[in-house]
N, C-alpha and C positions, 0 to 999 in steps of 0.2 A: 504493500500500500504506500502511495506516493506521500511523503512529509509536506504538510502544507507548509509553505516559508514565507509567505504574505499573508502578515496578519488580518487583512482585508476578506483574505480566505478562511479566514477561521468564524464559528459559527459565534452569534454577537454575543455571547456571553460569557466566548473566552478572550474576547479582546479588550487588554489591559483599560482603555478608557471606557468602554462601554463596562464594565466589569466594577470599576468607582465609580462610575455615575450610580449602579443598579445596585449595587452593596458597601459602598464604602470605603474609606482607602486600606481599614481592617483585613478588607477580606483577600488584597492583595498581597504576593510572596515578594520579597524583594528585587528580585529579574522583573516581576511586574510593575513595579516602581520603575525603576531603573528603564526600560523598554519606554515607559511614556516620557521621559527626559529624552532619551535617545529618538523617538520617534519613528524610524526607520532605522533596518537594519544594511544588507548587500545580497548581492544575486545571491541567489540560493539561501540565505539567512535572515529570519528575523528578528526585530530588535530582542525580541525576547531571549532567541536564542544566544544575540551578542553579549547580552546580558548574564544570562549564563555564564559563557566564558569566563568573562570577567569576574564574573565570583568565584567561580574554581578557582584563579588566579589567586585572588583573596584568600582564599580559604572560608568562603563565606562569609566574611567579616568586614563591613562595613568600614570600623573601626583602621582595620588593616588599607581600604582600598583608598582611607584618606591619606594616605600616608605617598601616593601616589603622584609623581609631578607629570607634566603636560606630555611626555615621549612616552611614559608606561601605557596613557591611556591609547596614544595617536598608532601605535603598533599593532590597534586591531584593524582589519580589514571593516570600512565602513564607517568608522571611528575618525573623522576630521576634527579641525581646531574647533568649532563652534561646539559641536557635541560635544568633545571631552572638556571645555571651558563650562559650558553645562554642567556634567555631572560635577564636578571640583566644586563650582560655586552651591551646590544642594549639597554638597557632602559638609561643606564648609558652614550652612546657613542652621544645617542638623547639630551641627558642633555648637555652633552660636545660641541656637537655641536652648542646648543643654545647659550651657554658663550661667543662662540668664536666667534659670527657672530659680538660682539661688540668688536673693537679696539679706536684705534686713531684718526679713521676717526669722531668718532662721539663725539658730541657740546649738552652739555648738557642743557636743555632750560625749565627744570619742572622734579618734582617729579617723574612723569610717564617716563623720561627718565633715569632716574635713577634706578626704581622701574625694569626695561625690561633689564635693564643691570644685575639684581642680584637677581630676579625673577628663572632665570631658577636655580643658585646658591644653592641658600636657602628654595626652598620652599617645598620640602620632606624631610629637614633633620629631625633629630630626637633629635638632641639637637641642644644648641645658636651656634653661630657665630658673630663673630665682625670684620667689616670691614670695608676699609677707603677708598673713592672714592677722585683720585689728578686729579686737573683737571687745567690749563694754565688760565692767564688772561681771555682769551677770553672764556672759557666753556669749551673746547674741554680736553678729557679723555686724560690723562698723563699714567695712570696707575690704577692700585685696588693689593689691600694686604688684606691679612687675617690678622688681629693683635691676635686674640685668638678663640680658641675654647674649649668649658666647658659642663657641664651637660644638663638635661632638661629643666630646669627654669631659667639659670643664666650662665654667663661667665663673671670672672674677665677681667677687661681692663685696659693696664697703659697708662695714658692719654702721656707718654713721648715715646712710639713706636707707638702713633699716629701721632707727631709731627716729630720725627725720620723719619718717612716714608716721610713722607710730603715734608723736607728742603732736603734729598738726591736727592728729584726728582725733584725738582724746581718749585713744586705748588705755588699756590697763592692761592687757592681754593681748598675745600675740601670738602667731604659729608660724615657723618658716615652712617655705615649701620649695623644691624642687626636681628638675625627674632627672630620669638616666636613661638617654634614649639608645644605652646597649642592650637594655631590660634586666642590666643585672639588679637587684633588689639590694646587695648587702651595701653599707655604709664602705666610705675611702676614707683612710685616715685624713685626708683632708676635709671630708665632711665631719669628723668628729672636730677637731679642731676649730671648726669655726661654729658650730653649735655651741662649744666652749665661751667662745669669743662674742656669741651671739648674749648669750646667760648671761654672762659676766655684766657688757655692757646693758641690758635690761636692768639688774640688778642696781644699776649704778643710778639708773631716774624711775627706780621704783615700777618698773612694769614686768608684770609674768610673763617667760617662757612657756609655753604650752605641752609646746611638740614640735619636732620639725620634724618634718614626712618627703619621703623620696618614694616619685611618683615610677611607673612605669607602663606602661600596656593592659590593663588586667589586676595592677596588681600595687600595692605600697609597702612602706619599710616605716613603722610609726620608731623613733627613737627614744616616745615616752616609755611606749611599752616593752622594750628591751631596757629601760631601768640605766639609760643612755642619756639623759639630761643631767 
């Protein structure tokens, strides 16, 4: 039996738009997402199917295909600048919106709330980030700042635009954060050392260390909770 490859050919309620119109954007797989960005797929292929590919590539992981620059996408057959500037900018706007689902409203009470605040952030970059979570007496999120951003393996940090950040907003409390886009999880003596240097200087204008967390894919390294503060 011949593979229908135009989705025009498919009957209307396997085709990805007619399919959220009639159910939802629930009821679609992610190649069904993805297929209605892309729009069209190539002779013999369609979007859907190109979409497919590309998650095998992934590994099914959204997560993973943000991690992706304009040649990873442009290599598939069918796959031009517009489309793959496309999907980048939805994979980007997905990320964005996860940031933003955290404000004010939220009271920080563990690692893990911390970790879901700067998870969507950091976890497909491709180089470090360093960044400072201000938080009120009580827990609750003041604000977040990026203090620097560096290479693959390292970002310099001046423990004095941590502190800067900190007294303009009226914290009391605070959490570092940064990732390790090797995915390795364990601390580098160099991360121990300026946790040190971080504590220290907190101590010095009266505001709490929390935690400082190293992000990665999946996954964090809390430094309170190894008893690392």
């Amino acid at each position: 039996m011949t593979q229908l490859s135009n989705i025009k050919q498919w009957s209307t309620e396997d085709r990805p738009r007619e399919k959220m119109m009639q159910k939802g954007t629930e009821a679609l797989s992610k190649a069904e997402l993805l297929a209605i960005l892309l729009r069209s797929g190539s002779r013999g292929e369609s979007a859907v199917d190109l979409a497919k590919k590309m998650l095998a590539r992934a590994g099914d992981n959204l997560c993973q295909m943000g991690k992706w620059r304009l040649d990873d996408f442009m290599q598939y057959k069918g796959m031009g600048e517009a489309k793959a500037l496309t999907i980048m900018a939805a994979l980007e706007l997905g990320k964005r919106r996860s940031a933003e689902n955290v404000g004010e409203r939220v009271t920080v009470t563990s690692p893990e709330t911390i970790n879901s605040i700067f998870q969507p952030l950091l976890c497909d970059l491709g180089h470090e980030e360093f960044w400072v979570l201000m938080l009120n007496q009580g827990g609750r999120v003041i604000d977040k700042e990026r203090i620097s951003s560096g290479g693959i393996t390292q970002t310099a940090v001046d423990v004095r635009l941590i502190l800067r950040a900190a007294i303009l907003r009226q914290a009391t409390q605070i959490a570092i954060v940064h990732n390790h886009p090797s995915g390795n999880l364990r601390p580098s003596v160099e991360d121990l050392h300026l946790t040190q240097r971080v504590k220290q200087a907190c101590e010095a204008v009266n505001i709490r260390l929390i935690d400082h967390l190293i992000i990665v894919d999946g996954g964090f390294y809390s430094f309170n909770d190894h008893d690392e503060l």
